[in-house]
C-alpha positions in Angstrom: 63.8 -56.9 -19.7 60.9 -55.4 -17.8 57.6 -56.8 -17.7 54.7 -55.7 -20.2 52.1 -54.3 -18.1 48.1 -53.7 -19.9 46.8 -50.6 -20.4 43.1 -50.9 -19.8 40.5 -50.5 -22.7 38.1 -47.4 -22.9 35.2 -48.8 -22.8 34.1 -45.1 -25.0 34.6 -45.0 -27.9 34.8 -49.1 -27.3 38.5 -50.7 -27.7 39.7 -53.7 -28.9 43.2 -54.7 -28.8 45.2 -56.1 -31.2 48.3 -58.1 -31.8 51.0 -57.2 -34.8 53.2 -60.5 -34.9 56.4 -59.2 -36.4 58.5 -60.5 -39.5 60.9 -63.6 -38.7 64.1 -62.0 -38.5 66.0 -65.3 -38.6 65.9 -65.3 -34.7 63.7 -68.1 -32.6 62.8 -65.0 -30.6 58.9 -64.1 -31.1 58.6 -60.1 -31.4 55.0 -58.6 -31.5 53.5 -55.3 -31.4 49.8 -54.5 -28.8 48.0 -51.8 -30.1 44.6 -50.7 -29.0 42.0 -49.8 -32.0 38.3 -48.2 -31.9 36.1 -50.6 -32.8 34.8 -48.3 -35.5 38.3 -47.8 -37.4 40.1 -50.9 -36.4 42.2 -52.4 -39.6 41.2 -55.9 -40.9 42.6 -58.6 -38.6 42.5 -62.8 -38.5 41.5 -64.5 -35.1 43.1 -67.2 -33.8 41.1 -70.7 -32.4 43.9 -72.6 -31.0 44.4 -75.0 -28.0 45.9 -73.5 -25.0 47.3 -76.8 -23.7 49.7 -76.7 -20.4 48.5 -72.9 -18.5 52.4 -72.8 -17.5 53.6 -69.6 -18.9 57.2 -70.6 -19.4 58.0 -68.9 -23.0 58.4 -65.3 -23.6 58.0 -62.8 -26.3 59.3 -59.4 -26.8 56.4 -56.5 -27.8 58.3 -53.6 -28.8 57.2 -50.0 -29.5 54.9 -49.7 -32.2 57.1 -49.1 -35.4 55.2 -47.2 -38.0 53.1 -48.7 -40.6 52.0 -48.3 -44.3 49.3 -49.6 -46.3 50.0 -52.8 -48.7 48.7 -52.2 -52.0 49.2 -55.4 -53.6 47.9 -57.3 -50.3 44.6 -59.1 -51.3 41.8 -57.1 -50.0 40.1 -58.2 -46.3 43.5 -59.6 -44.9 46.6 -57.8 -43.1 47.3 -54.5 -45.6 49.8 -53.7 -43.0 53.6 -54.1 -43.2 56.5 -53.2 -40.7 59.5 -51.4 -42.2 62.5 -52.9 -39.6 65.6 -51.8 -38.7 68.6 -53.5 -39.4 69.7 -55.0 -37.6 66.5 -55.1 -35.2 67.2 -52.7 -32.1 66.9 -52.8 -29.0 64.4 -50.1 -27.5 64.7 -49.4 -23.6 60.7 -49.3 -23.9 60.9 -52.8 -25.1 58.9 -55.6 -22.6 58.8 -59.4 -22.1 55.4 -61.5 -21.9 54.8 -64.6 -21.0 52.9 -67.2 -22.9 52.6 -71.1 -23.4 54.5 -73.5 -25.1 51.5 -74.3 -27.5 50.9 -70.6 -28.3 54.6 -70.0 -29.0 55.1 -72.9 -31.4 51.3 -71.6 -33.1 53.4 -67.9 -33.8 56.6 -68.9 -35.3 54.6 -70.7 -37.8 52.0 -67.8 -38.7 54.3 -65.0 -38.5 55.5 -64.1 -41.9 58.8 -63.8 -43.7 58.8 -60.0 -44.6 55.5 -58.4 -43.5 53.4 -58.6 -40.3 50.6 -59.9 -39.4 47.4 -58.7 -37.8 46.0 -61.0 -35.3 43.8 -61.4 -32.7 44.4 -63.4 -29.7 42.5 -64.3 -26.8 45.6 -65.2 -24.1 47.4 -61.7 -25.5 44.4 -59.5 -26.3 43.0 -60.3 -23.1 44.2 -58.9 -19.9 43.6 -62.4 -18.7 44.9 -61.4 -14.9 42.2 -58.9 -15.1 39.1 -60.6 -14.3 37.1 -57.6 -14.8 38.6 -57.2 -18.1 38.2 -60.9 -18.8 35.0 -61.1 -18.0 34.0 -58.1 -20.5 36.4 -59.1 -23.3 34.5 -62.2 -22.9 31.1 -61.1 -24.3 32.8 -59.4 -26.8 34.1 -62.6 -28.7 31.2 -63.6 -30.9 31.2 -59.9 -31.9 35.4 -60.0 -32.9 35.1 -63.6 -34.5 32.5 -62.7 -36.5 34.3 -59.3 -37.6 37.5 -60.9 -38.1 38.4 -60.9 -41.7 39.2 -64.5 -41.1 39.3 -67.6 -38.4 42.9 -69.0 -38.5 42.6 -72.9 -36.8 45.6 -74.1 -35.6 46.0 -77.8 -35.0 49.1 -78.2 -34.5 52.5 -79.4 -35.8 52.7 -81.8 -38.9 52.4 -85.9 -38.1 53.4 -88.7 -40.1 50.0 -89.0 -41.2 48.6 -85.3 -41.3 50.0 -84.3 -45.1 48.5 -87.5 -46.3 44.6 -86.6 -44.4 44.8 -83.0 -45.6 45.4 -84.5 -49.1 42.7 -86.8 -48.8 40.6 -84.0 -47.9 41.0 -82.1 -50.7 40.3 -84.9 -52.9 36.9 -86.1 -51.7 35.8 -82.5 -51.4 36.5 -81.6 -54.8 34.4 -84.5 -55.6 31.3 -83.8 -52.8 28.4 -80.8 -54.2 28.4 -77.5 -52.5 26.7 -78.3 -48.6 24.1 -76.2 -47.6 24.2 -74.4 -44.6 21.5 -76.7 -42.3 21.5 -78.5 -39.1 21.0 -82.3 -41.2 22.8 -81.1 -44.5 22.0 -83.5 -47.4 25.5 -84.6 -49.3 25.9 -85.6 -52.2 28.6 -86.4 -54.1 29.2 -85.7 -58.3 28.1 -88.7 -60.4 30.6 -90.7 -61.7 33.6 -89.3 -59.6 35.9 -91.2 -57.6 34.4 -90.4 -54.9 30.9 -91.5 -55.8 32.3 -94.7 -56.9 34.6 -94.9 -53.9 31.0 -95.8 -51.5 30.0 -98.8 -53.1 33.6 -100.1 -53.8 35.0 -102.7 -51.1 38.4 -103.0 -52.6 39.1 -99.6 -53.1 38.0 -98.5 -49.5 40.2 -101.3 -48.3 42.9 -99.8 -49.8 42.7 -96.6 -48.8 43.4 -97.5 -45.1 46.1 -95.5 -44.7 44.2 -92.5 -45.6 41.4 -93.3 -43.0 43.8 -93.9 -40.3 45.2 -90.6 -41.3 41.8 -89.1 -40.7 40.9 -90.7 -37.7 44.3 -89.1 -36.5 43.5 -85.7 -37.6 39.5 -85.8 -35.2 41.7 -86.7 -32.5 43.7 -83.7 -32.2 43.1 -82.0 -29.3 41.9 -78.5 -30.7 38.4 -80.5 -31.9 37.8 -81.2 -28.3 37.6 -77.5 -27.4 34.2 -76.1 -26.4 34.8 -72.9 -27.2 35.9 -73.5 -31.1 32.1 -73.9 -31.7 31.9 -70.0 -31.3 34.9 -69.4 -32.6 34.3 -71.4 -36.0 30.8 -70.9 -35.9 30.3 -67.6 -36.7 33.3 -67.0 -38.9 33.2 -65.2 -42.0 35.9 -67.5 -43.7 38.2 -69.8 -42.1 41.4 -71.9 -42.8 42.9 -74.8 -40.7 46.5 -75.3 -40.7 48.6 -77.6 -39.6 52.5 -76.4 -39.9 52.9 -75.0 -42.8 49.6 -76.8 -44.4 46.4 -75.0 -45.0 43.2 -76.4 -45.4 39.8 -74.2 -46.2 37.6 -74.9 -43.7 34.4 -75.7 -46.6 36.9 -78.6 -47.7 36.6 -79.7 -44.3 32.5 -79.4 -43.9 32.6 -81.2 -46.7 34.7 -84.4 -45.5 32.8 -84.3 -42.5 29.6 -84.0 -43.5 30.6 -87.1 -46.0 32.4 -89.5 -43.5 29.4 -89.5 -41.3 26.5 -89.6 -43.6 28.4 -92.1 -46.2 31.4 -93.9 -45.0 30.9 -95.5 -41.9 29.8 -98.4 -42.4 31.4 -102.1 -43.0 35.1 -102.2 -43.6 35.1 -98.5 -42.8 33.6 -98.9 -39.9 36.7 -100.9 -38.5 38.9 -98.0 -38.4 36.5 -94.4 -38.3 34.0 -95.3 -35.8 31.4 -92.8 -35.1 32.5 -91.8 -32.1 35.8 -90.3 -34.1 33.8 -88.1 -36.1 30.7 -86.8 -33.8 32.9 -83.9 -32.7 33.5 -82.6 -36.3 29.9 -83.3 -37.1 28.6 -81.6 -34.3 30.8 -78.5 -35.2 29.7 -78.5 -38.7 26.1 -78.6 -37.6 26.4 -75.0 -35.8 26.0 -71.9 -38.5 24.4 -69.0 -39.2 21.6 -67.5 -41.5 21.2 -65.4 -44.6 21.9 -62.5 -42.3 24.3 -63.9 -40.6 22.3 -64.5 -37.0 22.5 -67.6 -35.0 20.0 -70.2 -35.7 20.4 -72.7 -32.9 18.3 -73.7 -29.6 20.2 -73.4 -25.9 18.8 -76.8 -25.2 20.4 -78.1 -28.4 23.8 -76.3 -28.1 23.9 -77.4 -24.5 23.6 -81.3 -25.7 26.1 -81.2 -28.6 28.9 -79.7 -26.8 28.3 -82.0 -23.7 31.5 -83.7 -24.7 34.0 -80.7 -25.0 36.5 -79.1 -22.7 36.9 -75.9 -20.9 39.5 -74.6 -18.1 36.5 -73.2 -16.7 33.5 -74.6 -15.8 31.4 -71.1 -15.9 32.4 -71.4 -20.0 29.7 -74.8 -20.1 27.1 -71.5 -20.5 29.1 -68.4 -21.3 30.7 -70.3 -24.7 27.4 -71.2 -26.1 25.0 -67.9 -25.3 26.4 -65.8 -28.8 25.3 -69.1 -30.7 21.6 -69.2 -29.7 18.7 -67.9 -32.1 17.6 -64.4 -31.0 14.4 -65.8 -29.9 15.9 -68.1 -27.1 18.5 -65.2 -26.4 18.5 -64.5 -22.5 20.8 -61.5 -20.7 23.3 -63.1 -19.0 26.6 -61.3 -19.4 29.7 -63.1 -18.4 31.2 -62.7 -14.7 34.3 -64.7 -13.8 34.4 -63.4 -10.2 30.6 -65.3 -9.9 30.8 -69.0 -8.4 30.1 -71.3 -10.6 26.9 -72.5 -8.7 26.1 -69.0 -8.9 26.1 -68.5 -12.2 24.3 -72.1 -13.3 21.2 -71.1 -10.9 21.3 -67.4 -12.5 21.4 -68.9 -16.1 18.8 -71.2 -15.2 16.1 -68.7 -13.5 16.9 -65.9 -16.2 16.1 -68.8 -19.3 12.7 -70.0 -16.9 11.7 -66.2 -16.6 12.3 -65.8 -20.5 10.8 -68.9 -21.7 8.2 -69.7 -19.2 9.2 -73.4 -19.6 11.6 -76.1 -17.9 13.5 -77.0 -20.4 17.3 -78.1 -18.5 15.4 -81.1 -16.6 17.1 -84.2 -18.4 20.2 -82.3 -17.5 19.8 -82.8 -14.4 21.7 -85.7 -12.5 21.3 -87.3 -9.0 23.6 -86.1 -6.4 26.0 -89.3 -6.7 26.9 -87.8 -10.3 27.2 -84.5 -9.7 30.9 -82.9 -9.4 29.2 -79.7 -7.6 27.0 -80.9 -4.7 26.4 -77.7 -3.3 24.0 -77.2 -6.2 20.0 -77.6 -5.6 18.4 -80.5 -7.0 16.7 -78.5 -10.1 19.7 -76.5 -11.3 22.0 -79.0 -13.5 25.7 -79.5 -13.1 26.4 -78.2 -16.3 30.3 -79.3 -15.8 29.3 -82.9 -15.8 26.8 -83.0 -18.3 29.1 -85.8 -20.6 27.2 -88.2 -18.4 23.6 -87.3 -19.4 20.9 -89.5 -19.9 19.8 -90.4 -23.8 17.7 -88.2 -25.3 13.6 -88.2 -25.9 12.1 -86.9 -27.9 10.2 -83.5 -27.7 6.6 -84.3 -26.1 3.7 -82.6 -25.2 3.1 -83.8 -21.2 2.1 -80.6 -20.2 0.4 -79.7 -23.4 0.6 -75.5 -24.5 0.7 -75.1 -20.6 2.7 -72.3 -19.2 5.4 -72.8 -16.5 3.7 -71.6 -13.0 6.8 -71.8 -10.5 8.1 -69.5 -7.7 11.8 -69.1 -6.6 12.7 -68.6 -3.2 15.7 -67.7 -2.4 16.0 -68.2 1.3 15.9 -71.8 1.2 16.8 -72.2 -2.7 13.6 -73.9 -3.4 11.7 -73.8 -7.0 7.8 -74.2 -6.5 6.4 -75.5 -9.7 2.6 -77.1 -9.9 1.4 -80.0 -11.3 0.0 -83.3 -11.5 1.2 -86.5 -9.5 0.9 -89.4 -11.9 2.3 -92.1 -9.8 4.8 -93.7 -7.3 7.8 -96.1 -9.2 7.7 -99.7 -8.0 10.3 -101.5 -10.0 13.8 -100.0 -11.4 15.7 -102.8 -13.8 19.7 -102.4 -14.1 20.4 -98.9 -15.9 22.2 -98.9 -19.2 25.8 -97.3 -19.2 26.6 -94.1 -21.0 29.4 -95.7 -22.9 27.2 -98.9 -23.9 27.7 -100.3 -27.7 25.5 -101.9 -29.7 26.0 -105.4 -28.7 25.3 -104.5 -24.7 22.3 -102.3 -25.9 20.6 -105.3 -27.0 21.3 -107.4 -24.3 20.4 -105.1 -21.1 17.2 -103.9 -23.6 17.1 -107.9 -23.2 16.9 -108.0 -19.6 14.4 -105.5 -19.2 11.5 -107.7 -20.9 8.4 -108.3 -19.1 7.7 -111.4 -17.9 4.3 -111.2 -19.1 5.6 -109.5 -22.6 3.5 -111.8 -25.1 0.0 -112.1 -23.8 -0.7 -108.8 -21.4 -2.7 -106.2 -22.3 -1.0 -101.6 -21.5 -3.6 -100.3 -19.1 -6.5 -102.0 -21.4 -5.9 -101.1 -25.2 -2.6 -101.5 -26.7 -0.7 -104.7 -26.1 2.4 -104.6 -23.5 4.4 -105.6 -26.5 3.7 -102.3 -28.7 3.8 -100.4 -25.8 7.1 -101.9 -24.5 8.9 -101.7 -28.5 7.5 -97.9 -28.6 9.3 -97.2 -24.8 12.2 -98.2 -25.9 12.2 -96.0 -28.9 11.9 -92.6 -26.4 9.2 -91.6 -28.7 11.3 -91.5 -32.1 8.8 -93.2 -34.6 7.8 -91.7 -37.7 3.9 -92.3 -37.4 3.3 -91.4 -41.2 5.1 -94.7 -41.9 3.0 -96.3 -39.9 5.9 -98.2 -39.1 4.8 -100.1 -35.9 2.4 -103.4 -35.0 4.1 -105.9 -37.2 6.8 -104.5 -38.7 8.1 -103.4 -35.7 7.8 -107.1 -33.8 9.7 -108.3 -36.8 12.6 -106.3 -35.9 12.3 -106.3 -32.3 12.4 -110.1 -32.5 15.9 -110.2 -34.7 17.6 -107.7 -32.3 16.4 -107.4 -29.1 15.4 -111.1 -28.9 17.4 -112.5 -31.5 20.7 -110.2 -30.8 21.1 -110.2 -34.5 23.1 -107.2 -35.5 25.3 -107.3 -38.0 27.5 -104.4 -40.4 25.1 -101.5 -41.4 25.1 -102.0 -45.0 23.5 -105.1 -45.0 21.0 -104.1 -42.4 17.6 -103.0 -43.4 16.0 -99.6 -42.7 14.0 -100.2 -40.3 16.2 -102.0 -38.0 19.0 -99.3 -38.7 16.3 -96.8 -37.3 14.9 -99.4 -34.5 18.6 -99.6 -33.3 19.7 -96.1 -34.4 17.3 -95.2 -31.7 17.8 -97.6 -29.4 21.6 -95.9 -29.2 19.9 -91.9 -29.2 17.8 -93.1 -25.6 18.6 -95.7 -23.6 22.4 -95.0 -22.6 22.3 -93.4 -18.9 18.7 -94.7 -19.0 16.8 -97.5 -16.8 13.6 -99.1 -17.2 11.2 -98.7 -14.6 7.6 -99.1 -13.9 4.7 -97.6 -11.9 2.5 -99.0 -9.2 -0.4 -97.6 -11.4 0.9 -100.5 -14.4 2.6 -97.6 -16.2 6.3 -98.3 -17.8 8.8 -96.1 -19.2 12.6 -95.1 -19.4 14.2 -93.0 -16.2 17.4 -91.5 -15.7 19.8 -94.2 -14.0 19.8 -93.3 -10.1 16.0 -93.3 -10.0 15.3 -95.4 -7.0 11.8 -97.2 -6.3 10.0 -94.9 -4.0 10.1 -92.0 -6.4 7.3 -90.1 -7.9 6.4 -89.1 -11.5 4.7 -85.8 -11.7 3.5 -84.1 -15.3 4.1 -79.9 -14.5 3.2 -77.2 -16.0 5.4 -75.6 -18.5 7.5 -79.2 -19.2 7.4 -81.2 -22.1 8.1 -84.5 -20.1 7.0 -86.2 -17.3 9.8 -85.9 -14.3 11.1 -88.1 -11.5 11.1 -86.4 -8.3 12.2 -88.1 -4.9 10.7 -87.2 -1.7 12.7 -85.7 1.3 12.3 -87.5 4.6 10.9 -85.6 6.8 10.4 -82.8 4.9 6.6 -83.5 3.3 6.0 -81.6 0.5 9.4 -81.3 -0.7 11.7 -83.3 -2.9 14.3 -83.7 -5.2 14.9 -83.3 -9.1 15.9 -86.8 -10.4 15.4 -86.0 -14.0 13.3 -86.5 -17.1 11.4 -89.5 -18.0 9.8 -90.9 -21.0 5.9 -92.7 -19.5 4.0 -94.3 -22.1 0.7 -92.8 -21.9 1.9 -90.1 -20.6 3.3 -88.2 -23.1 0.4 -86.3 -25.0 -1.2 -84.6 -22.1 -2.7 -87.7 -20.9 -2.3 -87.0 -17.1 -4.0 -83.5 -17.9 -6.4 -83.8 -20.6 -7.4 -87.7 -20.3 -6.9 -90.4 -23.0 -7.3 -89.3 -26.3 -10.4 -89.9 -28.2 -10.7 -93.2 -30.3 -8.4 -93.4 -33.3 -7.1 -89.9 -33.3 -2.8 -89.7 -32.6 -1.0 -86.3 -31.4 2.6 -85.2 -32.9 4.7 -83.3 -30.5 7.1 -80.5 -32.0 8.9 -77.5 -30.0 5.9 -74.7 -31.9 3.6 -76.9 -33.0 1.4 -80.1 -31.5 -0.6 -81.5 -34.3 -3.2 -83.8 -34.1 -4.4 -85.9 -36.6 -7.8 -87.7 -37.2 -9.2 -90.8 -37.1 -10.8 -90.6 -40.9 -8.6 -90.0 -43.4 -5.7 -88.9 -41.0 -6.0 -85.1 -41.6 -3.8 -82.6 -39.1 -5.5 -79.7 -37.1 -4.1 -77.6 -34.8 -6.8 -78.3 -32.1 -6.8 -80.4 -29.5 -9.9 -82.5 -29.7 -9.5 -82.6 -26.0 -10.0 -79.0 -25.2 -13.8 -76.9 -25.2 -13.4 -73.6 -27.3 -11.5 -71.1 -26.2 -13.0 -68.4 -23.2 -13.5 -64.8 -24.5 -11.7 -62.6 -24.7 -8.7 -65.4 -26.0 -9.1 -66.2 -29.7 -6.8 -68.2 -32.1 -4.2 -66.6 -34.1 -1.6 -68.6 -37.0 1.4 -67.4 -37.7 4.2 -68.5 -40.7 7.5 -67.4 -39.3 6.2 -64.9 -37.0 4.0 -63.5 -39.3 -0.1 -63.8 -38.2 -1.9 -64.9 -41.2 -5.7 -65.6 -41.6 -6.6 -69.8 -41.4 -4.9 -72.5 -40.2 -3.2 -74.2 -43.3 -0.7 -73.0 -45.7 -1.8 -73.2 -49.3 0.5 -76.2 -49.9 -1.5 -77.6 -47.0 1.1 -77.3 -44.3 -0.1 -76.0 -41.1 0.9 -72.9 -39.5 2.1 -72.6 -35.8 -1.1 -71.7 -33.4 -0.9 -68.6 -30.9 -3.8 -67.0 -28.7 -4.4 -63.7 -28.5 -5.8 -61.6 -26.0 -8.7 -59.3 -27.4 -8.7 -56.8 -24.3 -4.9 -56.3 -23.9 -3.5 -57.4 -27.0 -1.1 -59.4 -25.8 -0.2 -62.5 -28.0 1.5 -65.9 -26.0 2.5 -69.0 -27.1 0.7 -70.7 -24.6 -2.9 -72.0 -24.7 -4.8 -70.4 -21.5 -7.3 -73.4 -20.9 -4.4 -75.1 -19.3 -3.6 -73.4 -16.2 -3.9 -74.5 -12.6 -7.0 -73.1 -11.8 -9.2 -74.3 -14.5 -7.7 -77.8 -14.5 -8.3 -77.7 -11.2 -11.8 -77.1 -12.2 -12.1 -79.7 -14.8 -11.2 -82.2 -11.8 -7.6 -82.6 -12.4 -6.0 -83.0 -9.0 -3.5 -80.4 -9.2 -1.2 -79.7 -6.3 2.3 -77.8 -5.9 5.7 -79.7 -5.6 8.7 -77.8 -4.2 11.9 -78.8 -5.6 15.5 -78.4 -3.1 
């Protein structure tokens, strides 16, 4: 039997093609129709999110003629209202054509297709010309359109376990039992008073017994199909979904549900024995990706980039073509996918298209040194997105820079990025690095080493005490200042676990060491402690090297470690981002803050807040007023509004608007390089390679 060859897609009216998996006729073979549909009239298909396993394309299926079709009137409405009248027995059509497909796929379609009507599918290794990289390339960009269209997501996991019945069970039964989740980033969960599972969370015996039920789930997250990058798409912006395993189905709101619940509840004590969080961060991270009322994306590429660090792709170029349909239409950038691009290519492209669009460096903590790179061939300042499992812990959003707008220059003859400004000072000690994979117990201990010998009794650069100063470094800038949680408190707790090495199960520990070691776990893995030659201290990536510089730029929300190149004055490399204590609010441009007063960073907002009474303003107390023709504008959700403060007394996010040309930024224009310069900042321009 002759090959099936593609006919191409119109690209007007648009195409998209679709699969009709034929009836099981009692024969192993797999028989399927391809027919191409306008966009406009196509019928109501499912999508398919499966794992593609083993690329060897060693089983076949037979797409035959289209037969004719007629609607299913007692079909429910939305799904496949088609069904195939066969021949009998099937024959044979000269016209008939073999494809090839993989093992995993085949095994997926003998278990959806159905017993006596067909089935309208889409599928991305069949609907895809895949040898077509043109075709690819464009079908590609399509997908968050035909997942989002599709009448439903199917998920296939697999074939049934011992243990897969049993966690698909247990799912059911805690859902039933967990209040409708809303669709957030941090949903709250809640479970119905007085139900099993309510009781199930405070009740050691019962949890105990129920091991086999937990092992059953921890089996389930380790299927391969939840370490799949591209399922965040696929799932993400599904209309309805439905996970099956074999036969099984499972709705895929039962499944939120279970893993919203697990990691918010469960893991803790016993529990903790056998689900450990590192099981469930996939599924939580999954969960965490929606849409709005409308249906748009809501998420950050920054964000999306970080939670799907840990997932796989065939391809490397998918690390940013996977994510881009996901991202909130105000981070959106035009980057269409391109398969015949290099994949250094296409990381610089999607790197100078999001600084042009958001006038900001925002990718510098993913960038690694050289020695952890898997493409070296990439300059310093673009991150190896394909090896970004090994990035450094996270800090929290800061205002270095201030409002500042990014001032840089691309050249491409020499692949250099000039950005501008400030030097802040030269590293003179590196301690031993903390290892991505590091748990709790080694945490504590390296966190250990790192102590100052002078800890107790020295003084931070005159004010604070080394002490506070060292706790808050360690903490990456996660504190909740309206606790006012540090000074003794905080000792108390560094003492029992940094000191002490008291740890313990979670349940029993208090809050505030669950937060002082929750974020203890957030920042310092891939991290080092290092300090300045100017007394300053702070957390670098691992690889930073004594020797290096700190510089606060323009358009960055952290300070960054840069490392000159011999010979070369003027130019260096891109080490990564650093957290600098006393650093972090604009210090290194502005000066130290008045007496008393405290700044809170956010992505669209810095507030600061005053020494009497600890009132918020928008202002920087810092800054003179603003030159004409700027003047202040506030905005709730994108709407300008007159004042500052809402009338439930929340502030509003500050813009600036200029009165000559009318145009409105984001970006406060007292901080730019020539009237910093001015205010005697010594400003200077660093050229990254």
């Amino acid at each position: 039997m002759p090959t099936y060859e593609y006919t191409p897609l119109r690209p007007e009216p648009k195409e998209i093609r679709l699969l009709n998996l034929l009836p099981d006729q009692g024969s192993d073979e797999i028989e399927v129709e391809i027919i191409h549909h306008e966009y406009s009239s196509c019928p109501p298909y499912e999508a398919l999110s499966y794992v593609w396993g083993s690329p060897e394309r060693a089983n076949t299926l037979i797409v035959r003629e289209p037969a004719p079709t007629r609607l299913h009137a007692n079909r429910p409405p939305g799904l496949n209202d088609y069904t195939w009248e066969p021949s009998w027995p099937p024959a044979v059509s000269i016209s008939d054509t073999n494809l090839f497909i993989t093992q995993n796929l085949a095994i997926a379609l003998r278990y959806l297709r159905h017993e006596r009507e067909a089935r309208v599918l889409w599928i991305d290794a069949i609907c895809i010309n895949q040898s077509d990289l043109a075709e690819r390339s464009e079908e590609v960009g399509k997908m968050a359109h035909i997942y989002s269209h599709a009448s439903r997501v199917v998920v296939w996991l697999g074939e049934e376990s011992e243990t897969s019945a049993l966690a698909f069970q247990t799912i059911r039964d805690i859902a039933r039992d967990v209040e409708s989740i809303k669709m957030s980033r941090n949903p709250p969960v809640l479970t119905i008073p007085k139900s099993p599972t309510w009781k199930l969370k405070n009740d050691g015996k019962m949890m105990r017994e129920m091991v086999l039920n937990w092992i059953s789930i921890r089996d389930l997250f380790a299927r391969e199909w939840f370490s799949r990058l591209w399922i965040f798409q696929e799932i993400g912006l599904a209309s309805s979904a439905v996970m099956m395993i074999g036969v099984n189905e499972l709705k895929w709101e039962e499944f939120r549900a279970i893993a919203a619940w697990l990691y918010s509840h469960v893991v803790t004590g016993f529990m903790s024995e056998i689900l450990k969080i590192k099981d469930l961060i996939r599924g939580q991270a999954l969960i965490q990706i929606y849409t709005d009322d409308e249906g748009q994306p809501t998420e950050q590429l920054d964000t999306l980039l970080t939670r799907t660090r840990y997932q796989s792709c065939l391809d490397p170029r998918d690390r940013i073509y996977a994510v881009l349909s996901l991202v909130h239409k105000e981070y959106q950038i035009n980057i269409s996918p391109d398969y015949s691009k290099p994949v250094e290519e296409v990381y610089k492209e999607f790197v100078l298209r999001h600084m042009e669009h958001s006038r900001s460096l925002l990718f510098t903590r993913f960038c690694l040194p050289q020695s952890k790179r898997n493409i070296q061939t990439l300059p310093s300042w673009v991150p190896d997105f394909s090896a970004s499992g090994l990035l450094p812990g996270l800090i929290k959003s800061a205002s270095a820079s201030g409002k500042s707008e990014l001032d840089s220059r691309y050249n491409a003859r020499d692949n250099s990025l000039r950005i501008s400004g400030v030097l802040a000072g030269s590293v003179s000690n590196v301690s031993v690095s903390m290892p991505n994979a590091a748990r709790v117990i080694e945490i504590l201990a390296v966190a250990n080493a790192w102590i100052p010998h002078n800890l107790y009794s020295a003084k931070y650069r005159g004010s604070d005490s080394l002490l506070d100063a060292f706790i808050r470094t360690l903490m990456g800038g996660f504190l909740d200042e309206r606790k006012l949680w540090m000074n003794q408190e905080a000792r108390k707790v560094f003492e029992k676990t940094i000191i002490d090495g008291e740890v313990g199960y979670r349940e029993r520990q208090d809050d505030d060491i669950k937060h002082f070691i929750s974020s203890l776990e957030r920042v310092l893995p891939g991290r080092a402690y290092f300090e300045l030659e100017n007394d300053y201290i702070g957390l670098c990536p691992a690889g930073t090297e004594p020797g290096d510089r700190i510089v606060v730029v323009l358009g960055c929300r952290t300070p960054l470690a840069i490392r000159p190149v011999p010979g070369q004055p003027g130019r260096y490399k891109l080490i990564g981002s650093c957290y600098v204590h006393g650093m972090m609010d604009c210090e290194m441009l502005l000066g130290p803050l008045p007496r008393g007063w405290t700044i809170t960073g956010y992505t669209h907002k810095t507030i600061a807040r005053t020494p009497k009474g600890g009132s918020q303003t928008l202002h920087d107390p810092r800054l003179a007023a603003l030159p004409d023709p700027w003047r202040f504008r506030y905005a709730r959700r994108n709407n300008f509004r007159e004042g500052s403060v809402e009338r439930d007394g929340a502030l509003r996010t500050i813009w600036f608007e200029n009165g000559e040309t009318g145009d409105v930024t984001r970006f406060d224009p007292r901080l730019n390089f020539r009237d910093l310069k001015e205010r005697g900042v010594d400003m200077r321009d660093f050229f990254l390679i």
